[in-house]
C-alpha positions in Angstrom: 104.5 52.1 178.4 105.0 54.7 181.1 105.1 58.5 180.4 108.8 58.5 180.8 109.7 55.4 178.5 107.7 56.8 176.2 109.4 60.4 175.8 112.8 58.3 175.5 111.0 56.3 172.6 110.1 60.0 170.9 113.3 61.4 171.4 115.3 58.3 169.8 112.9 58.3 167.0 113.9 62.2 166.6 117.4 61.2 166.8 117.3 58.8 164.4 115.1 60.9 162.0 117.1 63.6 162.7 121.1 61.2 162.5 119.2 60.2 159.2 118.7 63.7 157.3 121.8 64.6 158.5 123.5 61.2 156.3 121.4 62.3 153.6 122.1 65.7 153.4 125.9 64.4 153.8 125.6 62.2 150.9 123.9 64.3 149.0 126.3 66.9 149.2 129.1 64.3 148.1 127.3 63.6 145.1 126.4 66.8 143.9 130.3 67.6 144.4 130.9 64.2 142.4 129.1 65.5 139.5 129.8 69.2 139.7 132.6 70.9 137.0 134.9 72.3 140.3 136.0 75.6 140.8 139.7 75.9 141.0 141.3 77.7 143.8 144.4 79.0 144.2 146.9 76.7 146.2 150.5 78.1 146.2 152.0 81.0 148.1 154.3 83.4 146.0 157.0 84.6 147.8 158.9 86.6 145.2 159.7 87.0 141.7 163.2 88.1 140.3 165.7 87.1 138.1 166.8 84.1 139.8 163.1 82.7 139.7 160.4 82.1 141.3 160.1 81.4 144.7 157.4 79.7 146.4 156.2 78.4 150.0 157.3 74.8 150.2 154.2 72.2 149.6 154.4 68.6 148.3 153.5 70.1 145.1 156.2 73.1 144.6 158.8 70.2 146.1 158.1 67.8 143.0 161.1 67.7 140.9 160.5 68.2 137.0 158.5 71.0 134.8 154.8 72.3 135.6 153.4 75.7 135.2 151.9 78.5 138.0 148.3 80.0 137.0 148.7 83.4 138.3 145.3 85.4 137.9 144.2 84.4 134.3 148.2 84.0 133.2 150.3 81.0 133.1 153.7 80.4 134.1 155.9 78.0 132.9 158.2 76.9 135.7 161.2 74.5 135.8 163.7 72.6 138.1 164.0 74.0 141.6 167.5 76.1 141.9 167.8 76.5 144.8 166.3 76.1 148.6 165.7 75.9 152.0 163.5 74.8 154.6 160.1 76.4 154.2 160.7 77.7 149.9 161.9 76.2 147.0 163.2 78.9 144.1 162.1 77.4 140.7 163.2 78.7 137.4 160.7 80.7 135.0 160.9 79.0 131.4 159.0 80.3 129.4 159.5 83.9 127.7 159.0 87.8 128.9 158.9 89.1 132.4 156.3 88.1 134.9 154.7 90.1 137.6 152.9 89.5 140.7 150.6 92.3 139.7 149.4 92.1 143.6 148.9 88.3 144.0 150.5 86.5 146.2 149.2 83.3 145.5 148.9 80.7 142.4 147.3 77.7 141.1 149.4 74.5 140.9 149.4 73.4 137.2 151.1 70.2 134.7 150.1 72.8 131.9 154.0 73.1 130.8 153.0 72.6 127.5 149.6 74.5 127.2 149.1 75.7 123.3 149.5 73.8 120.1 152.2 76.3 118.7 154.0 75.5 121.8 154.9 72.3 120.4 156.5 73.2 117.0 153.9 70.7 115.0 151.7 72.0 112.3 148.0 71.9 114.1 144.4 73.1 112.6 141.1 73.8 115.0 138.3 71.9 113.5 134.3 71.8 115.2 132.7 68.3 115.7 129.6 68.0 115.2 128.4 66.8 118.7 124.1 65.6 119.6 124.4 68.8 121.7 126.0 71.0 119.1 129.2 72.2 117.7 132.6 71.3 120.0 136.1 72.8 119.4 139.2 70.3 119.2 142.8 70.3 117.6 144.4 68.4 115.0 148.2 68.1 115.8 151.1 66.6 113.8 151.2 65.1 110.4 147.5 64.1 109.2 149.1 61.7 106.3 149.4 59.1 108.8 146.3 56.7 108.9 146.8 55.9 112.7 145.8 58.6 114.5 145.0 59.1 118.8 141.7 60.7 120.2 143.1 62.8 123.2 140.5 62.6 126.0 141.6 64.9 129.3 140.3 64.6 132.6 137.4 66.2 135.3 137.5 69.7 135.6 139.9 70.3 132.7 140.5 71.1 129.5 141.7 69.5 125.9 144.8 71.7 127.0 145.9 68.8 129.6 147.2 66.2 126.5 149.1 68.4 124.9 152.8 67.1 127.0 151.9 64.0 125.2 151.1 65.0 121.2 155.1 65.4 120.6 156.0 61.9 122.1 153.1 60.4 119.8 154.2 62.4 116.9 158.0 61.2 117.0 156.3 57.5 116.1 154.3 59.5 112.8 150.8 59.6 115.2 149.3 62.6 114.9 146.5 63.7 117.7 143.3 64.8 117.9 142.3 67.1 121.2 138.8 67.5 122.1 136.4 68.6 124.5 133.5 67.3 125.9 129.6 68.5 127.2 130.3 70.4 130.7 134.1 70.5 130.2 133.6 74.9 129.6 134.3 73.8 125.7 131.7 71.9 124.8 128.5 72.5 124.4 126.5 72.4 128.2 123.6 69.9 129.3 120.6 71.4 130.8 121.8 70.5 134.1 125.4 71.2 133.4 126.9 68.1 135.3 129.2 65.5 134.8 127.6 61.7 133.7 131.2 60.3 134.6 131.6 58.6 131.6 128.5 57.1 130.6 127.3 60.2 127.8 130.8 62.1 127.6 131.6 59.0 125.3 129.4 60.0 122.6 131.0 63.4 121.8 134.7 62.1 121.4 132.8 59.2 119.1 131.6 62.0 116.9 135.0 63.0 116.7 136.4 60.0 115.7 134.2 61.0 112.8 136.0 63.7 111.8 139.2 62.1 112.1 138.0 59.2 109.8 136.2 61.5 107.4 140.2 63.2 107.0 142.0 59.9 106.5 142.4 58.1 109.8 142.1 54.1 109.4 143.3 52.9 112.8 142.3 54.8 115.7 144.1 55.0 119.3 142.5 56.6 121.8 144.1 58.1 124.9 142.1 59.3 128.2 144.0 61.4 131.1 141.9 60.6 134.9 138.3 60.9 134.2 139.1 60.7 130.6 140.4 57.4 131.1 137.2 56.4 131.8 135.2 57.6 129.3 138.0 55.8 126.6 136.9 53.0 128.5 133.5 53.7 127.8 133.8 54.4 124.3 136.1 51.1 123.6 132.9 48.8 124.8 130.2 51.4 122.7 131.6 53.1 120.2 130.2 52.7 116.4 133.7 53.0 115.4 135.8 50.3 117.9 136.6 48.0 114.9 138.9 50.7 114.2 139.9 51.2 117.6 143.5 49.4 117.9 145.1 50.4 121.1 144.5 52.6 124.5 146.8 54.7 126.6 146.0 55.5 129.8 147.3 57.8 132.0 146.2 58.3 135.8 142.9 57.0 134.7 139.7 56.6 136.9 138.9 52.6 135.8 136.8 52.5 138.9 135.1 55.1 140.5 134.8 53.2 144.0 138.2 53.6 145.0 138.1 57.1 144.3 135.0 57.7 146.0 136.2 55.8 149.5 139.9 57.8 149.1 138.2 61.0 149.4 136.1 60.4 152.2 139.0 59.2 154.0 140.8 62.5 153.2 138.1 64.4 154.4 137.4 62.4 157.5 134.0 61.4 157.2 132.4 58.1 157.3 133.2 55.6 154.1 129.5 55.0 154.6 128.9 58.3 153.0 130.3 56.5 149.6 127.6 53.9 149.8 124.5 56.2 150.5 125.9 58.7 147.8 126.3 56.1 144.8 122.8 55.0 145.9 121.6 58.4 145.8 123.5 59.1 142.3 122.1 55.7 141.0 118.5 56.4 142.2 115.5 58.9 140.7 116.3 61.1 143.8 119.2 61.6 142.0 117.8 65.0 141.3 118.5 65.9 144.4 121.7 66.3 143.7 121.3 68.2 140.5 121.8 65.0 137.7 120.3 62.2 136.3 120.7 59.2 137.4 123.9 57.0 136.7 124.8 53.3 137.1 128.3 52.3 138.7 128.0 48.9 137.4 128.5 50.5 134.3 131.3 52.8 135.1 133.1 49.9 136.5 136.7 49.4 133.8 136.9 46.1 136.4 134.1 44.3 135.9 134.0 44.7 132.3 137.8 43.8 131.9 137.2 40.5 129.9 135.7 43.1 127.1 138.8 44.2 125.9 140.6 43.0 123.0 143.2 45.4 121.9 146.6 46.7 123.5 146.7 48.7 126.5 149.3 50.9 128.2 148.2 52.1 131.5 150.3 54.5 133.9 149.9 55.5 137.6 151.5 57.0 139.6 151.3 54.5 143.6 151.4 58.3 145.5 148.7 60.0 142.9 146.9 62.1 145.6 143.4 62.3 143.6 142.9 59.0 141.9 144.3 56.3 144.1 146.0 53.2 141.8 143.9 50.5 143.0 141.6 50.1 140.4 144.2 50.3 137.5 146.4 47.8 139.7 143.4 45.3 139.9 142.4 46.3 136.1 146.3 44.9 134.9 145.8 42.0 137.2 142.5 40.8 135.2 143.8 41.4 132.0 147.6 40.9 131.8 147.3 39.9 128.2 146.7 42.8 127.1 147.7 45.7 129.7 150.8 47.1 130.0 151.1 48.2 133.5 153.8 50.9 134.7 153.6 52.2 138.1 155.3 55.2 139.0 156.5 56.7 141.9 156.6 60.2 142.9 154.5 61.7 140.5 151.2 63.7 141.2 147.9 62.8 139.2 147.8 63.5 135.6 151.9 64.6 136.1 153.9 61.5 135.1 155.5 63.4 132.4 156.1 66.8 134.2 157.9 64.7 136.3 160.0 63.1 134.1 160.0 63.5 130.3 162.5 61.3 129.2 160.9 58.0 131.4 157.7 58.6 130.0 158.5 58.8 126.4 160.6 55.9 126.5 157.7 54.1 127.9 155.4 55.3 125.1 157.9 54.4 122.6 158.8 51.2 123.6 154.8 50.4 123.7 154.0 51.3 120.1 156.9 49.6 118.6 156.7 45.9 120.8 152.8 46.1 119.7 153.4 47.4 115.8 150.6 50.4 116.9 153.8 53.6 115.4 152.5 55.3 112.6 154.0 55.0 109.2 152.8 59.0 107.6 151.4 58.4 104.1 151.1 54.9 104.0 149.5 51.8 105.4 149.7 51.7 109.4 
């Protein structure tokens, strides 16, 4: 080989070394995001404050019709229907109680927290600690504990046990009262050494432990309820849980059946190769998976698809077609396998997680309608 073919051999192999860390690095940057609690960042511009409302830049958040709630600093906002607006603001009403300040903000945090504390629901409610494998766990007990059916609340990535609370009422006008709990790595819960999210695959094992405590005060039948991420770990625990012989439905709401069509959406939004997906689940699924700061996982595992044919009991599931985080693919495909059992309702116009902040009386009728066609309503201080 001459002197000159031979540089161009050397400088391809250092392209392709060097194209090849850079994938890498790429991936393992995905990952590590993947499994990372987020940080939250402000995404709304405040334009004023008065008696009229609140008035904010337009966004396809703000524009959403229906209730949600502004974080502003370390304070919530409840905020209703738009009153009024024009082509770059919409002015939203302020619902809940006392005046509100900018206090030099400008901006605010996008939130379906409407309903954000127990009292705020006018139900009698009690803290309790479950006793987790990592240590002691806060959750809520809402609504009348005579009934023997009771839901498990499970909320989503990067959340809190605050994010079920829109639902506790609606389950609670059928004699269900609801149990709200956290989970390891969800700022609650106790935290793993490495502090990162297993997807589904341990999280499971804490919301089992407090199906314990809702046995041990008189539940019989169980229904379990998981919100995005949470939907997946219900998943989970339906397939493994020492109690699922007591486990008689699932609700669903905006879950994450799937994690591969969540994966390939968000590459696409941030315009980088869908290869990245493949080389990052590899990574995640290897013993490099250290690299990106947790342990390694299995997506077979985490697949609600593949493991359709293990379900026996009810299901309602809820998507929204436009949900902007977790696309409705996998929950489509998941009804498809298993229409004997899944109740599929597909919204439109609704963010992720915000089916009911977008409109109340739909989704309770929904809910409704599913307990009573499959006999799951409560009956408080009696058989179930």
């Amino acid at each position: 080989m001459s002197r000159p073919a031979r540089r161009a051999a050397a400088l391809a192999a250092v392209g392709i070394a060097a194209g090849a860390a850079i994938v890498t690095g790429l991936s393992a940057v995905l990952a590590r995001t993947l499994i990372t609690p987020p940080r939250h960042k402000d995404d709304v511009e405040i334009v004023s404050i008065g008696p009229e409302g609140i008035r904010l830049v337009r966004t396809p958040d703000t524009e959403l019709p229906g209730r949600y709630a502004l974080w502003i600093g370390d304070r919530l906002v409840r905020i209703g229907e738009i009153v009024d607006e024009d082509e770059t603001t919409v002015l939203r009403e302020i619902t809940g109680k006392g005046r509100v300040r900018i206090g030099g903000r400008a901006s605010a945090r996008f939130s379906g927290y409407h309903l954000y504390r127990p009292r705020d629901l006018e139900l009698p409610f009690r803290s309790v600690i479950v006793d987790t494998e990592l240590g002691p766990s806060p959750a809520w007990i809402i609504g009348d504990e005579s009934s023997t059916t009771w839901c498990i609340q499970v909320h989503g990535r990067g959340v809190n046990r605050r994010e079920p609370l829109r639902a506790v009422p609606i389950l609670a006008e059928r004699g269900i009262p609801s149990m709200c709990v956290a989970y390891r790595n969800d700022g609650e819960a106790p935290r793993t050494s490495d502090g990162t999210y297993r997807l589904g695959l341990d999280e499971w094992r804490d919301v089992d432990a407090a199906i314990d405590v809702a046995v041990a005060a008189g539940a019989e039948r169980i229904l379990l309820m998981g919100w995005s991420m949470g939907g997946q770990i219900v998943l989970q625990l339906a397939r493994r849980s020492r109690h699922r012989r007591r486990i008689v439905g699932i609700l669903l709401d905006s879950p994450v059946v799937s994690w591969g069509p969540t994966l390939l959406f968000h590459t696409r939004l941030a315009r980088v190769p869908v290869a990245l997906v493949h080389t990052a689940t590899a990574l995640l699924e290897s013993p490099a998976a250290r690299l990106a700061g947790g342990d390694a996982l299995d997506f077979g595992e985490l697949d609600g698809i593949a493991y359709a044919d293990s379900y026996a009991v009810p299901i309602l599931l809820q998507h929204s077609a436009d949900d902007g985080f977790v696309p409705p693919d996998a929950s489509r495909a998941f009804a498809e396998a298993r229409p004997d059992i899944v109740e599929y309702h597909e919204w439109h116009g609704a963010k992720h997680c915000k089916l009911w902040n977008l409109d109340e009386p739909r989704y309770r009728e929904i809910v409704h309608g599913w307990l009573d066609r499959t006999g799951l309503a409560g009956k408080p201080g009696g058989a179930s």
